[in-house]
N, C-alpha and C positions, 0 to 999 in steps of 0.2 A: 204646581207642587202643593202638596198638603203633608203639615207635617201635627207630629202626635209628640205632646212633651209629656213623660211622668212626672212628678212633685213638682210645688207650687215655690219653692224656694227662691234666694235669691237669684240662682244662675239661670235655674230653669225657664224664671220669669222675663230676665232681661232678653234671653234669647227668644221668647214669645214677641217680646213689644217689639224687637228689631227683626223680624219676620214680621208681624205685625205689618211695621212700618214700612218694608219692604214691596207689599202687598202679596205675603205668602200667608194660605190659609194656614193656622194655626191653632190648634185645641191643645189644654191644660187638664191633664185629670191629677186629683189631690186627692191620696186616698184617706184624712182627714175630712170628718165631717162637717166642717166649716171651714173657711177661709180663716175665724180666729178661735179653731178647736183650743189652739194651744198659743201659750205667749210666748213670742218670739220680738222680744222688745228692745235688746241689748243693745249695747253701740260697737262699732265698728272703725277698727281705723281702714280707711283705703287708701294704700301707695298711691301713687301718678297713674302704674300704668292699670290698674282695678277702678279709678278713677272715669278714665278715658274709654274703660272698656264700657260701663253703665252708662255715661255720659251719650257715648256713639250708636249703642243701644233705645237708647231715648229719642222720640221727639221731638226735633230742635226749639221745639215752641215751649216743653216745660224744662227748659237748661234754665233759664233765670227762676224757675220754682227750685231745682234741684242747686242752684248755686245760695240759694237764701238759708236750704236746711241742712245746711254741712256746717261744719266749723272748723278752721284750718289748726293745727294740733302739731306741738313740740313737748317732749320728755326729756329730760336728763337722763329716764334710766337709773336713779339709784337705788343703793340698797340700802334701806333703815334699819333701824332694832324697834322692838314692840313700843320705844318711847319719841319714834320718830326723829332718834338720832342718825346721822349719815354715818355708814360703817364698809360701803366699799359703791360700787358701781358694777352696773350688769354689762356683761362682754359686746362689741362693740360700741358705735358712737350712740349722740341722744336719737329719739327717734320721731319723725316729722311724717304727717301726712294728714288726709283731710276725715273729719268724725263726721259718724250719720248711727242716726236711730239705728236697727235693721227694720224693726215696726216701720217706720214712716217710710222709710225707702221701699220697703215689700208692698203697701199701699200705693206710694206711688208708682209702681208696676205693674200692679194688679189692674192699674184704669183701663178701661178698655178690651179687657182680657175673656176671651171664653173661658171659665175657668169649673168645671166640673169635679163639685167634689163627693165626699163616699166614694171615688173612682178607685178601692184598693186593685193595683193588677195583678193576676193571677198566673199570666204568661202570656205569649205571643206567638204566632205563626208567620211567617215566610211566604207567601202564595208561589203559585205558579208564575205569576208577572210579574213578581219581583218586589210587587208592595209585600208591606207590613199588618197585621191584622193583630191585635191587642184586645187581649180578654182581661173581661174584670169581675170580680166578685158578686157583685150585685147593679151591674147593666149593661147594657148590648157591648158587643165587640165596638172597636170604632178601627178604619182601615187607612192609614198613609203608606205617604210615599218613604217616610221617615220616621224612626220610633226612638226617641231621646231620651234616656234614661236619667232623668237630673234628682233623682227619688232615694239623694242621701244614702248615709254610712250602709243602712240594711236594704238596700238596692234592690226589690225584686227583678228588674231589669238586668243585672247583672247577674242575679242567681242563675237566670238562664242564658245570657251570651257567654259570661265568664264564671260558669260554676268554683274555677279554681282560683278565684281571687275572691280571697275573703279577708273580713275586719280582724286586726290583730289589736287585743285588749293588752295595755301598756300597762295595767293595775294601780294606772292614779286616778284619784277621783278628785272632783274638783265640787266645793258647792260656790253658786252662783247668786245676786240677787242685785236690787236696784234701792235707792234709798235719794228721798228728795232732796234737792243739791239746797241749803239755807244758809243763812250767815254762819250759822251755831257750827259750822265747817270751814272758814274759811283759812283754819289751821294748818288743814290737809291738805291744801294748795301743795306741797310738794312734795307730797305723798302722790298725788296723779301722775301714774304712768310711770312709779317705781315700784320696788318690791319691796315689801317689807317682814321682812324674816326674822321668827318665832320660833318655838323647841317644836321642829320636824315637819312647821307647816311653812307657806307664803301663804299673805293676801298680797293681792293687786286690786288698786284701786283707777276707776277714769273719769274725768266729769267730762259728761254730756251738755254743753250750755248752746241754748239757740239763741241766734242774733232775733229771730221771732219767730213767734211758738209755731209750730209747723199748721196749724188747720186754718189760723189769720193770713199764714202766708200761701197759702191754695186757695184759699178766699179772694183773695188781692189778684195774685198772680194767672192762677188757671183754675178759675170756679167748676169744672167739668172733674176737679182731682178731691177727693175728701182726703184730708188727711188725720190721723189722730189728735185730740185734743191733749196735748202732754206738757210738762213743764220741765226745767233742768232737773238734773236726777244725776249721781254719783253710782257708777256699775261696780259693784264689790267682787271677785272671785278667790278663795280660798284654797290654795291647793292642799293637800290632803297627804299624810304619807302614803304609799303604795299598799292598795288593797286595807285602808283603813277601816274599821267596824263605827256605823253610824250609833250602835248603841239604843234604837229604838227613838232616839231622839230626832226631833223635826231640824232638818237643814240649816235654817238660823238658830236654833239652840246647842245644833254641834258647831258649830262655828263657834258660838261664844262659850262654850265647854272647852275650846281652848286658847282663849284668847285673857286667862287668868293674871293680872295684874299689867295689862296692855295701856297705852292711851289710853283715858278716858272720851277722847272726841274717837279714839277709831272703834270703843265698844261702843258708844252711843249711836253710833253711825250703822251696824248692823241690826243693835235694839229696834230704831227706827226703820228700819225695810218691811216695805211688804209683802207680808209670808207669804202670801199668795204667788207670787214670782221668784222668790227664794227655791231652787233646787238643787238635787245633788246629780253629778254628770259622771259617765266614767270619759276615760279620756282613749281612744279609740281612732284608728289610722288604717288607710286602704291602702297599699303600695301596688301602683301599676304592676302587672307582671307581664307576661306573653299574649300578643295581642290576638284578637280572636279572628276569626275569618271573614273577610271582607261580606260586609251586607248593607242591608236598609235598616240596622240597628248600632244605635252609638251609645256611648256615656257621657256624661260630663258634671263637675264639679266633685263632692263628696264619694258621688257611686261610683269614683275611680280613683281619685286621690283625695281622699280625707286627709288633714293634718293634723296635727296637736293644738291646739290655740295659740298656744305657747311662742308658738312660730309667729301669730299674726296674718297668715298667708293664707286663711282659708277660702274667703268671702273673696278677698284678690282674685284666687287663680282661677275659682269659678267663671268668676264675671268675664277676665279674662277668656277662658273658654268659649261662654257664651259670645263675646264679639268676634272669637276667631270661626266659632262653625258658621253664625249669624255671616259673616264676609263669605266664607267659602261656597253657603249656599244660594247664596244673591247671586253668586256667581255662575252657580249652575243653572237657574233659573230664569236667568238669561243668556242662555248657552253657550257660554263662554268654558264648560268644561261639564263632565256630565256628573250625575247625585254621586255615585258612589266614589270616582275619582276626588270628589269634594271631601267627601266623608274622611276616605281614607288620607285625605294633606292634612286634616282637619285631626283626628287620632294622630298622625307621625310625629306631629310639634306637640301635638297637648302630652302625651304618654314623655316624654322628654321633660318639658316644662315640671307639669304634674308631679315626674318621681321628685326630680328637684327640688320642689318644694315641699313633699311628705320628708326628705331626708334632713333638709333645713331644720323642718319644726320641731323635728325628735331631735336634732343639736341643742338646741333653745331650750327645749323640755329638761334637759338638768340642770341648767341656770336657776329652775324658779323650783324642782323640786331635787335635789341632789340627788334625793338615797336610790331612783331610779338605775 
């Protein structure tokens, strides 16, 4: 079996290493012109079961790398005033699971990986025998047995399986950034992983803290992995009211444009980010709809169920995905049930899962911006 993964993301990736490890050939086109065109550095919480899905994904040999750069992670969930006073608590309990970079985790997936990028796709054909033939913009077709679309919200993969499932723009925008975690913060201890509500915005704040910095611990652990050379850092996000006007101003300057007579440690804390990774997001959702006709082409992660962030659930239900087609088709491949049969048990759960969790995160998404 050979299979063909669109984007280089995190789901698309996990499902490569566990085929990979599988011994299913595997190629990655990224239609980014590098591996680190764009930064993608934020942290992540993952549940138990987004956990177990990347873990099972993995090569048993780098779980004690990937167990050194997580950090296990509890929130109260409250909700402040711009002076870091406590003034209610966000709808359900606190919320627990385990942090990771996405930079570092993306690297440590990337190891080993065929990973072709400039690969933008263009579309794909269907053959006579049933494989998949994948065109690209700027180099040769490449032909599986399987064509996996994991190539995020604007999907070209899905423009053509499911022209009629497209991204629904929520009109909140969010700006995002990273800021190094120092004593001169250690105020805002319980500000991480609450919300702190302001005239018409949130921030969310999360520290990222490594028990050791992730490139020592690949060094140590599995010298074959490079991982980035990074330090603790505090992820800021700012949600926006709906459809709000940046005003020409650069992403950290609209943030602190309204964060007028705030904390001093919570404006200092944006002052100090670096603009370079400072950007503004809209906030954009796929909702599985009507499923498309049984083939040699699938989706998974974003290019079928985007969430809000809001939710938490996005990087979960990918990974998730990836361990469940990554099982399905180990299982075809040792003929224990044939591709497409796989495919399709592989779509019945995930499009279930999936909506559930697009419908979660827009619940969640007026906890942190109301006027939605």
């Amino acid at each position: 079996m050979r299979v063909s993964v669109a984007g280089a993301g995190l789901g698309g990736l996990a499902l490569a290493q566990g085929l990979r490890g599988a011994g299913i050939e595997v190629d990655v086109f990224e239609r980014d012109p590098g591996i680190v065109a764009r930064f993608q550095g934020y942290r992540l919480v993952l549940d138990p079961t987004g956990f177990q899905a990347v873990r099972d994904c993995l090569p048993e040999r780098w779980h004690p790398l990937l167990d050194e750069i997580v950090m296990d992670a509890s929130a109260d969930q409250l909700v402040l005033d711009p002076q870091l006073n406590e003034i209610g608590r966000l709808p359900g309990c606190g919320r627990t699971g385990i942090v990771v970079d996405r930079q570092v985790l993306r690297h440590l997936l990337l190891t080993g990986l065929t990973v072709h990028t400039g690969a933008a796709l263009s579309g794909y054909d269907v053959l006579a025998d049933g494989k998949v033939r994948a065109r690209f913009e700027r180099r040769d077709p490449a032909t599986a047995d399987l064509l996996v679309g994991a190539d995020g919200v604007a999907s070209a993969v899905r423009g053509v399986l499911s022209p009629q499932t497209v991204p629904t723009d929520t009109g909140v925008r969010f700006v995002i950034g990273r800021t190094p975690l120092t004593g001169e913060f250690d105020d805002l201890s319980k500000a991480y992983g609450s919300k702190i509500a302001g005239d018409g915005v949130s921030l969310l704040l999360g520290a990222m803290r490594f028990g050791t910095p992730p490139k020592q611990a690949a060094e140590r652990l599995a010298p074959e992995v490079t991982l980035p050379d990074i330090g603790d850092y505090v992820r800021w996000a700012m949600i926006l009211p709906p459809d709000a006007s940046m005003d020409d101003l650069t992403p950290q300057d609209a943030v602190l444009s309204r964060m007028d007579g705030w904390h001093p440690q919570l404006r200092a804390l944006i002052e100090q980010a670096d603009p370079d990774n400072s950007t503004l997001l809209s906030i954009r959702v796929v909702k599985p709809g009507e499923r498309w006709a049984p083939g040699p082409v699938t989706l998974l992660g974003d290019a079928i169920h985007a969430t809000s962030p809001t939710g938490g659930n996005g990087a979960n239900t990918a990974l998730r995905d990836a361990d469940l087609l990554r099982r399905r088709l180990v299982e075809a491949e040792a003929g224990r049930r044939d591709l497409l049969g796989a495919v399709d048990d592989y779509e019945r759960r995930m499009f279930e899962y999936g909506a559930e969790a697009v419908r979660s995160s827009l619940d969640r998404l007026a906890a942190f911006a109301p006027e939605v």
